[in-house]
C-alpha positions in Angstrom: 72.7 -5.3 56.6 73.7 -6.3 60.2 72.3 -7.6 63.6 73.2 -6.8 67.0 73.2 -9.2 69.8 72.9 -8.7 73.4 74.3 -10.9 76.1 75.0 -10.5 79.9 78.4 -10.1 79.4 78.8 -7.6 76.3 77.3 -7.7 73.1 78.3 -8.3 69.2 77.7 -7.2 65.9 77.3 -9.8 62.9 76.9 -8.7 59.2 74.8 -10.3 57.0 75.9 -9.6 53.7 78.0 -10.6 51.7 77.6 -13.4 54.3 77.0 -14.0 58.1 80.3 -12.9 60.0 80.8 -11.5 63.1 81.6 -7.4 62.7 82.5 -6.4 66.3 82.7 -8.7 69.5 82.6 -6.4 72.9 82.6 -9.1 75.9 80.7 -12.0 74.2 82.8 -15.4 74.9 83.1 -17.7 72.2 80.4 -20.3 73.5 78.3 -16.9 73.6 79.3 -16.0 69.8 79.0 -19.6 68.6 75.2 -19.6 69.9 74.3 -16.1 68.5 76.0 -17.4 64.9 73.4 -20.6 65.4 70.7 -18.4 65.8 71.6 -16.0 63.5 71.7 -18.7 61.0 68.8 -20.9 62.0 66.4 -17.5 61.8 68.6 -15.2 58.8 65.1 -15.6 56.7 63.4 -13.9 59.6 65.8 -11.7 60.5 66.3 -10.5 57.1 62.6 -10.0 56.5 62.1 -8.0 59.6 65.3 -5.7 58.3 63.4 -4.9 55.3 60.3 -4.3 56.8 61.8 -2.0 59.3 63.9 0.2 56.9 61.4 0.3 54.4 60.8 3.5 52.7 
């Protein structure tokens, strides 16, 4: 399970299991990554929900 995040600068990659770490960085700064790890974290239930919803089958 991952998430990809989008900046003006580049974009990253975090997985989410076994636990919330960054994957691949392309351009993000670290201010940028440190923000998308907050978010990441603040909404993982919601993330984690939609992730199942979308690849259910």
């Amino acid at each position: 399970m991952h998430v990809h995040v989008h900046g003006q600068n580049g974009e990253a990659k975090f997985w989410l299991e076994p636990w919330i770490e960054l994957a691949k960085n392309y351009g993000l700064s670290q201010k940028e990554l440190g923000e998308a790890l907050y978010l990441i974290e603040k909404y993982e239930y919601d993330i984690r929900t939609a992730w199942h919803e979308h690849f259910r089958s």
